[in-house]
Structure formats: C-alpha cells, structure tokens
N, C-alpha and C positions, 0 to 999 in steps of 0.2 A: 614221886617227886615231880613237882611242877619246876616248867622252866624261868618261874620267878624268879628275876634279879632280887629279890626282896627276902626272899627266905634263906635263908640259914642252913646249908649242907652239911647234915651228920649223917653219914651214909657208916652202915655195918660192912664188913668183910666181904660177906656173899655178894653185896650191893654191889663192889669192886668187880670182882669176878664176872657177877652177872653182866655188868653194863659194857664191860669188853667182851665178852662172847656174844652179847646179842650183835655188835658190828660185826666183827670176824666172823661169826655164822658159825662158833663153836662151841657145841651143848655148854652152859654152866658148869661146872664140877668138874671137865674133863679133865686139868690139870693135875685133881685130887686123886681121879680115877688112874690114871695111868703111873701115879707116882710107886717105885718100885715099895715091896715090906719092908720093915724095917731087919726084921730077922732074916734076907736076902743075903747069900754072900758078896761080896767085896766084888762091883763089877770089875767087868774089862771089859775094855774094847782094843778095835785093830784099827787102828786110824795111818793113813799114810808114812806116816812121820815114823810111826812105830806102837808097839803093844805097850799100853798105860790102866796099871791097876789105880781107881779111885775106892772111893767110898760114900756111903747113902751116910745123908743127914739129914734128919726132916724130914722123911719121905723123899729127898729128892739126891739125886745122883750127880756127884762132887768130883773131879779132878783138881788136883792142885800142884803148882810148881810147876806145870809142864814148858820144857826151853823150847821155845820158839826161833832161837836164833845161838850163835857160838860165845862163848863168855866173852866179854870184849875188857879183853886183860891183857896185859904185858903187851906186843907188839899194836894188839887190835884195839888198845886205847887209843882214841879221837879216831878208831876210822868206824867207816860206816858197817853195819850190823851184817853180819856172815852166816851165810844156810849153818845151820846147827849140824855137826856130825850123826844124829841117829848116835842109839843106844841099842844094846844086843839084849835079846830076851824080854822079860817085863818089866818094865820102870815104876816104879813107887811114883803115885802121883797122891799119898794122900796128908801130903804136909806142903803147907805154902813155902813157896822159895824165900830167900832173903829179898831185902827192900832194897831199891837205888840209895848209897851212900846219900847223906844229908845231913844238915846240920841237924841236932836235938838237944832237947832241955829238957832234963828229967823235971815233970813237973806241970810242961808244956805252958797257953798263953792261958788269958784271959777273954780268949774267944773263943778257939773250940777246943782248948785245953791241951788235946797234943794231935798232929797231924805226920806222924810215919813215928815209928817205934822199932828199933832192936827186933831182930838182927839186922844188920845191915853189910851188904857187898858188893862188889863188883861185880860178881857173877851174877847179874839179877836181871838178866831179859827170859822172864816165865810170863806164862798167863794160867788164869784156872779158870773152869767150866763148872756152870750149875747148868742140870739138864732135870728135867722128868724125868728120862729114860731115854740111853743109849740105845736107840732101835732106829726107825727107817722114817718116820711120821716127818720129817721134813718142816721143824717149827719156824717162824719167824726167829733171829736173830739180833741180840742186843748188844753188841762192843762195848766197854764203858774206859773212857781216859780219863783217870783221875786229873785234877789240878791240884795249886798247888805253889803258883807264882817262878815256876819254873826249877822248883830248889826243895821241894817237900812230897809229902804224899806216896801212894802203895795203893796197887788194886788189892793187895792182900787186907785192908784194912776194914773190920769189922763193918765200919758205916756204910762202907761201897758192896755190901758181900750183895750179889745176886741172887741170894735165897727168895726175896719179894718176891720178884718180876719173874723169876720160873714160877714158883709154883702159882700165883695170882693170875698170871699171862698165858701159861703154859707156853714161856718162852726158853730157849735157850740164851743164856748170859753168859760172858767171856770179860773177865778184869785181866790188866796186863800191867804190868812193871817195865820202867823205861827210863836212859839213862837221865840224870836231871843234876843241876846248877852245872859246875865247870866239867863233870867227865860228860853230859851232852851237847853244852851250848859253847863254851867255847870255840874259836875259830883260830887255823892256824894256816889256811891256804895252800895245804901241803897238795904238792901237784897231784891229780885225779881223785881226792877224797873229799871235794866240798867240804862242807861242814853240815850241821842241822843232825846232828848224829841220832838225837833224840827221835826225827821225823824219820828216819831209816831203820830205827827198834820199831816203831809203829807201823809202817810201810811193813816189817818183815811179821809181825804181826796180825796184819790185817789177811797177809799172804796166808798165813798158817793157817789161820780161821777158817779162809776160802776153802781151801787145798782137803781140811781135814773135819771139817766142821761138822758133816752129814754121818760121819760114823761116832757124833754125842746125840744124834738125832735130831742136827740144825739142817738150814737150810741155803745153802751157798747163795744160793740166787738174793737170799732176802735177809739182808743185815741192813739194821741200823746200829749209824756208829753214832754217841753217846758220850759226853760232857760237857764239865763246870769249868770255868774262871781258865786256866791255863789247857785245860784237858780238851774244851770248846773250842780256843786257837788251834789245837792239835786238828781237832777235828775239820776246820776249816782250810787248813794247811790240805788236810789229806785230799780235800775235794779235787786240788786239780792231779789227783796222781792220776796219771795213763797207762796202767797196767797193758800187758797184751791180755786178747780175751776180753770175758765177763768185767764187769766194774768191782770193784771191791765193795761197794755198799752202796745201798741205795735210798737209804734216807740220812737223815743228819737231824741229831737233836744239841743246839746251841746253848748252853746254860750261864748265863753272866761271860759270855766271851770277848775279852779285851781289845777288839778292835781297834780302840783307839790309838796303840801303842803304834809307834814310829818305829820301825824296823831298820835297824843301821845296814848302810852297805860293810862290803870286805874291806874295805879300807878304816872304819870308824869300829868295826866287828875287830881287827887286829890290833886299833889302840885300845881296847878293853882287852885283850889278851894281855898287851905289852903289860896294862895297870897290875895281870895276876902274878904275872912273871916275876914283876917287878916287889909285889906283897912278897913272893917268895925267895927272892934272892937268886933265882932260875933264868940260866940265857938264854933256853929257847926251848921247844917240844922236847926234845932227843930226852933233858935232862927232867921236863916234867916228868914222863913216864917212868922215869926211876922212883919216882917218891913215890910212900903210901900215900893211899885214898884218904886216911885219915889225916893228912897233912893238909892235901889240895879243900879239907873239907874248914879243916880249921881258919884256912884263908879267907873264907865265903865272907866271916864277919865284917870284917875290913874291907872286902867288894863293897859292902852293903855301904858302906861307911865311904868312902872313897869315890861311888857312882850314883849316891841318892842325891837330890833335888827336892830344898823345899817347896813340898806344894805338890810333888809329882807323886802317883805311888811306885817305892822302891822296886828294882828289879834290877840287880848285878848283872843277869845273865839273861841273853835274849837271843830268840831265831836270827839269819843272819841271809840277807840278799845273796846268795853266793853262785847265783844262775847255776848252779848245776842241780841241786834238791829243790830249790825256792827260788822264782825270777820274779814273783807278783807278792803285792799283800796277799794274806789270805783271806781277805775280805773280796777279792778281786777274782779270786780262783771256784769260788758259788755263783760265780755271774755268768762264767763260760767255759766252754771245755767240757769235760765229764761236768764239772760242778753243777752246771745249768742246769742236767738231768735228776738233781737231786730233790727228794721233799723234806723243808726244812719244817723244822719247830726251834724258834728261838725268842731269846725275852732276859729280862733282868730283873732284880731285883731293884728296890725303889729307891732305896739308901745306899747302894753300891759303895762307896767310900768310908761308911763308918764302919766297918771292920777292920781299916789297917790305923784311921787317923781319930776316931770317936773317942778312945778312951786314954791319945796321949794328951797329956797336961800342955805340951808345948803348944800344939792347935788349937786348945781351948784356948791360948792365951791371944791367937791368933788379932790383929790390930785391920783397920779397915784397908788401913791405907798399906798391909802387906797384902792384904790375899785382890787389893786391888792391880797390885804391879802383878800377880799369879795373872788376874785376868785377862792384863793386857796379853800377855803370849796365845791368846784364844781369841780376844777380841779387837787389840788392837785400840786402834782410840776410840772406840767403842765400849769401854772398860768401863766407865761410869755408868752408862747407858741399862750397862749390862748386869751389872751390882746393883741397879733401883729395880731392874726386871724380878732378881734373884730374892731380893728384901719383898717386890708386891709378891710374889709367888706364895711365900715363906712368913705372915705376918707376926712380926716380932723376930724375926731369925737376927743373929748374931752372925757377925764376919765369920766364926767359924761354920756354921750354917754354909752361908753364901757359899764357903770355899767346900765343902760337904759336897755341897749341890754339884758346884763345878767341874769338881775330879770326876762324880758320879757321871754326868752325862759328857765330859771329856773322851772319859776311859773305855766307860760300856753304856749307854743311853742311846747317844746320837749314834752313835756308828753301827750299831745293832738299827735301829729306826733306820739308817740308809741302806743297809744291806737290804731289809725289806722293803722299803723303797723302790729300790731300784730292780732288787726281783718282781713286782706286783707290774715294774712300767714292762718290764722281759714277757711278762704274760704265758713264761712257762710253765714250771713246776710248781707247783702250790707251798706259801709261805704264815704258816701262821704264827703270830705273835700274841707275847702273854709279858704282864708282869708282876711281880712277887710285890703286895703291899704288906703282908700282912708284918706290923711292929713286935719284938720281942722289950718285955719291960724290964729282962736284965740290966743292971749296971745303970738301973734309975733312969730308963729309954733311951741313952747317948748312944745305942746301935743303933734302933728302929730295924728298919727291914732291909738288915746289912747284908753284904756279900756271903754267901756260904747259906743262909737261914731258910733257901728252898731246899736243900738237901734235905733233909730226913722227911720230906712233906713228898718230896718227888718217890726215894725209895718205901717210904712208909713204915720204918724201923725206929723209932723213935727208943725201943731198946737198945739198939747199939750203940747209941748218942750222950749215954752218963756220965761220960767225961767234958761234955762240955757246957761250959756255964753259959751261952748267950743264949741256952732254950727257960735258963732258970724261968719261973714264974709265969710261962707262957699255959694257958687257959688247959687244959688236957679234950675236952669236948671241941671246941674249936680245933683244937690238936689233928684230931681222929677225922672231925669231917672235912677239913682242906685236905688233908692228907688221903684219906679215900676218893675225893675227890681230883686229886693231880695226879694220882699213882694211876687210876683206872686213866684219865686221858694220859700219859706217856701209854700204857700198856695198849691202847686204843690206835694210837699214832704209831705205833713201832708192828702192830698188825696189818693197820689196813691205810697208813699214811694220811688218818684224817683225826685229829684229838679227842672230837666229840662221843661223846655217852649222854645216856638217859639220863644221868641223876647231875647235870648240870648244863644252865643255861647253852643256849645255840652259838656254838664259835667258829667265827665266818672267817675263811682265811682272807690275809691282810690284802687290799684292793687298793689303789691311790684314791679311790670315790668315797672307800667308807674307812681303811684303815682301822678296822676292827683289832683291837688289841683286847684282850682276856685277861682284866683284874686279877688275883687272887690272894683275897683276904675273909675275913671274917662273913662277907658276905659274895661267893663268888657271880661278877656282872659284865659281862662282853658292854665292852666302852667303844666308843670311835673316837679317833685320834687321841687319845690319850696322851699322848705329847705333842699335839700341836702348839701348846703353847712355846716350848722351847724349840722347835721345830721350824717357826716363825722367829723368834728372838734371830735363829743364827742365819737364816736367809739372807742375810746382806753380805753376809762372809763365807758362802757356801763357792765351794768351785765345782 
C-alpha cells in the first residue's frame, strides 16, 4: 500500500499487526505466539496488591473485578478513594465487578442503544486486565477511561473489552470503573476531602496499575492513558497529577475530549448540590448518605431537567475548581508540569453534537433568530457575522445545522485545536492530531460523524457493537479498512508514541507552520489546517 491520499485502505488483520510491529521492532505474530493454550490452567499471579486467579479467553490471559481501591460506602461516600484492605489467599478475578450506579432504560437510546447495564453498585472501584501472558516481557501499557457524560458507562462493557489491542499490539490493557453522576461529582466542601471523587478512583487506579502492573507482564515505565468524550477530560485532569516518583503515564490518547466546558468553582459547584438536596427533600450530606443509591440515582432525571440549557449540551454533574484535586482546567494541566512531558494523540469527530441534539424534534424545529441569541454567548455582536460564516461553511444548512455546528466546535473542535496549538508553540512533546469524518447513514444521515462513531473503528470490534443503531447501514468494507487502519495507528502510538504505519499515508505531528491534522474517512488523507477556517472566524474573540 502506497501512501496515496487517493486510495482507499482495506487492510486484512495481519496488515494491523504487521504495520505495528514493523515501528516497535517487534516480529509480526509475536502477540499470537506468546498467547497462553487454551487448555492451560486458570492462571495466577502474585502481584503486589495480592494473589489473583484469572482466566484465558481468546488465547489471551483475563483478570477481572480486581479492587483497586476500599468500597466507597456508608461513611466513605463523597470522600476520596481509600488504599483497598488486600484479601487473604487467592481472590477470584474471573468475573467483572458491578458497574458505577447510573441511570438505565431497559431498551436503551437511539444512538448507541444502551451505554452501562445491570448489575450495578456502590462497591464498584475494580479494574480488569487483558494481558498475552502473565510473565516478565515488560509490554507497553494501555489504561482505557471510559466516557459517558459524567453519569453512564463501565470499563466492564463489552465495546471497551481489551481483547483487540492485547492480542493485535501485544499490549497489556487495563479498563477501570469509577464513581460517576452524584456519588462522584457532587461537591460538599467537607473540610480536608475536596471533592472530584471520581478523579481520586482514577488517581488510585492509575496507582495500582504502577505499583502492580509488571506481574500481568506490563510495563510500569510505559502506560498510556486512554479515552473518549468524559474518559478524555479524565485523562487530561490526570495530566497534572504529581505523584512521588515515576510519572504515572506517559502518553495520553484524547478522544472527543470536552474541553469546552466551564468548570464551576466551590461556590457555583455547592449551588448544584443545594439544587440535589433540594430534588430530595435532603438538608445536608450527613442525611444523603443515609439514602439508597437508588434513590440519589432516580434524582439524576430532574438534575437533567433543572441544570440543562437550551442550546448547551446537558450535563447535571461536573468536575469542580476545589484547589485541593483540581486548581486548573484540564486543558491547562498538558501545557505544564508533568503534563508537558506527555505525547499526546487527540482529535474529534466532525459532527460532535449530533449525537445528543440530531435526532431531538425540538432542534430540528430550531428558528434562526433562536440559535442566533445561542451565538451571541460565543460571539457576542458578532453573532450575525458568525451565522453567514456557519451557512457559507454549510451550503444549504438550516439553523439547526448552524447550531450543530456551533455546540460542535464550542464543546470539542476549538478547544482540542488550542490545546494543539499551544503545545506545537511549547515545542515539547510531540502532539498529533486527527479527525473522525467519516458519516454513518443511520436515522437518514441526521448523525453524520457524531460523537461516540470512532469508537468501534478505534477498537476494531465492530462485533461488540450490535446493540447500537448509529452504525446501521454503514458500508462493512469501508468498515474493516478505517478500522484496521486507526486500530494499527492507536497500537503504533501507544508503542513507540508516534501513529504512523505502512499501510497509511504520512502523519506529521501538529506544527503551527503546517498543522497537519489526519482525516479519517472513506479515504484516509493528512490535511493541513483543517480547521483554519473556523480557527480564523474566532480570532477576533480569542484571548
């Protein structure tokens, strides 16, 4: 395969494999080869933490449920995540734990049909491990934060399973559970426990990884940490931690991460409490912790309902300025500190916003002169200006369009673009950027190339994904070749911190001179600036 932007990448299996072992310097097939039999007994290992029996699946060697941190129940709800007690003898690790309590609908959406399933618990700070082989070989490591909008999601979830990128990579993968809507984000100022409880399961996660990770046969020194849409703000959160010691990771892969979002201080973080309190008839913390989970979960709706903004995308529950977890955006914590040391890969998808607002009736009915007063809060009296920019962009688009557009690069476009930005002016670490074009014709194209639609192109499990209608109708050849195609550069990038492989054009990390950003659609093509246009639009209003 030529590096022709013009041809069309259908790459086979082996093609995956192959085009990341030729960077990493590691024979083809190693993966295959070292994967335990299947008629192997039930391994073990001794890892730090304690003796954990898994099990082989696929050739490849499975831990699951393993606690990473102490249940955070009864007293230890809303405080930060606590060294787990250790367990005497061998711990069963070959069943996934329960999922972070959340809202569900038997039935799930109209996008990716359901996103966290039954069981669900409080006791749910686990992570599990897909490895080749529990031995010494020291492989790259891959952390994956699901997203999720702060309130859904399971590393235990078939879509997210690690199975790919071990055996394709011959990586070590680690999914984790963490707490999420009101029992992580909420804030309550209680003297010395911050808040950000969620960022303290991951913190005590990422710890675990470190500490214990070389006896699944990973490699402490060389994790990348890994995710989408809410799991990518995790990630960039994580950047400025200061561990003693070693760093806790040292790449970062960004997937649709929400940058845009305005992060409330403690004061504006405690009237969103008072609003839960207030759903529940509840005077203060002491009296939440006596409820069930299922109570505090049934409130969520009426967050929703009580803190959305038309035009904004909803989110009840958000990280929270509390200077003691979090003092910066975490846009701001990849610019300096440990963060600056990191090599990023991040990018969006092209439609970002029609996943939560494309197929409600209400925004289709969207009127010019609403999603114009939406502009003004971005543009200011520049809102006309900015609405003829979005129409020539767009020929023929409809105010709903316009407003598509807007959330898009409000939310995740521009702020992912500055982040790269401003690392390429830093001249350190290397930052490459990509973007997700390619359209799904479900629901008669009103997604397009929505939020969530690089997922199964990234892991390349397109069987795990039958529950969800937005891949309806999408080509299966095309399927196969973006998706061998992005799977081998994540596996490429998470080896040797650079995306590139043989079987797709040359991808130059992002520069201020050329801004090289990586298409990825039907035909994949390294673009330069590929958002200068709207790059330019907002420069009058840039600080």
């Amino acid at each position: 395969m030529t590096d022709d932007p013009s041809r069309r990448k259908v790459l086979k299996k082996s093609t995956v494999l192959a085009g990341a072992a030729l960077l990493s310097g590691i024979p083809a097939g190693h993966a295959a080869q070292a994967a335990p039999r299947a008629d192997e007994p039930s391994p073990v290992v001794d890892a730090p933490a304690g003796r954990l029996r898994g099990v082989v699946e696929g050739g490849l060697t499975v831990f699951k449920g393993v606690p990473y941190a102490a249940p955070p129940v009864g007293a230890l709800r809303w405080r930060p995540a606590q060294p787990h007690p250790g367990w005497p003898g061998t711990r069963d690790a070959t069943a996934f734990g329960p999922s972070a309590p959340q809202p569900y609908r038997e039935g799930g959406d109209q996008v990716l049909g359901t996103h966290g399933s039954p069981p669900f618990d409080e006791d749910c700070l686990t992570l599990n491990v897909w490895t080749p082989r529990a031995d010494n070989a020291k492989r790259p490591v891959m952390v994956w934060i699901h997203g999720g909008g702060f309130v859904s999601g399971s590393g235990s979830l078939p879509i997210y399973s690690g199975e790919t990128f071990a055996r394709d990579g011959d990586l070590v993968v680690v999914t984790i559970n963490y707490r999420l809507g009101p029992l992580g984000y909420l804030y309550f100022d209680e003297a010395g426990t911050g808040g950000n409880f969620w960022l303290t399961d991951q913190l005590a996660a990422l710890r675990w990884v470190r500490d214990n990770i070389a006896a699944f046969g990973g490699d402490p020194d060389d994790i990348t940490l890994a995710g989408q849409s809410g799991g990518a703000f995790s990630v960039a959160a994580l950047g400025g931690a200061r561990p003693q010691g070693r760093p806790l990771f040292r790449r970062a892969i960004l997937q649709s991460p929400p940058l845009g979002l305005q992060i409330p201080t403690r004061t504006e973080s405690l009237q969103r409490s008072a609003t839960f309190l207030d759903i529940l008839g509840a005077k203060d913390v002491a009296q939440l912790r006596t409820l069930p989970w299922q109570q505090l979960m049934g409130a969520t709706v009426e967050m929703f309902k009580r803190t959305g903004r038309w035009g904004y995308w909803s989110t009840p529950f958000l990280p929270v300025l509390d200077e003691v977890t979090l003092d910066r955006h975490p846009a701001d914590l990849l610019l300096s500190g440990p963060g600056a040391d990191i090599d990023i890969l991040i990018g969006c998808t092209r439609e970002e916003a029609n996943f939560a607002f494309g197929l409600d009736p209400t925004y289709a009915a969207a009127t010019k002169d609403q999603v114009l007063a939406r502009l003004r809060d971005t543009f200011g009296n520049r809102a006309s200006e900015a609405y003829g920019a979005y129409e020539e962009a767009r020929p023929g688009a409809r105010p709903v369009d316009v407003l598509m557009d807007l959330i898009s690069d409000d939310l995740f476009r521009m702020p992912c673009l500055a982040l790269a930005e401003r690392r390429a002016a830093a001249r350190k670490r290397p930052v490459w950027a990509y973007q997700f074009d390619l359209p799904t014709p479900a629901h008669g194209g009103r997604l397009a190339a929505a939020h969530c639609l690089e997922l199964p192109f990234v892991f390349d499990n397109f069987d795990k994904w039958s529950q969800a209608p937005f891949l309806t109708g999408l080509d299966p050849r095309i399927c196969e070749g973006l998706a061998s195609t992005m799977h081998a550069a994540w596996i490429s990038f998470i080896r040797t911190g650079d995306p590139n492989h043989q079987a797709m054009p040359n991808w130059q990390r992002y520069e201020r001179d050329s801004r090289t950003t990586m298409s990825l659609d039907t035909v994949t093509a390294a673009t330069n600036d590929l958002a200068g246009y709207w790059r330019r639009l907002r420069r009058p209003t840039a600080s």
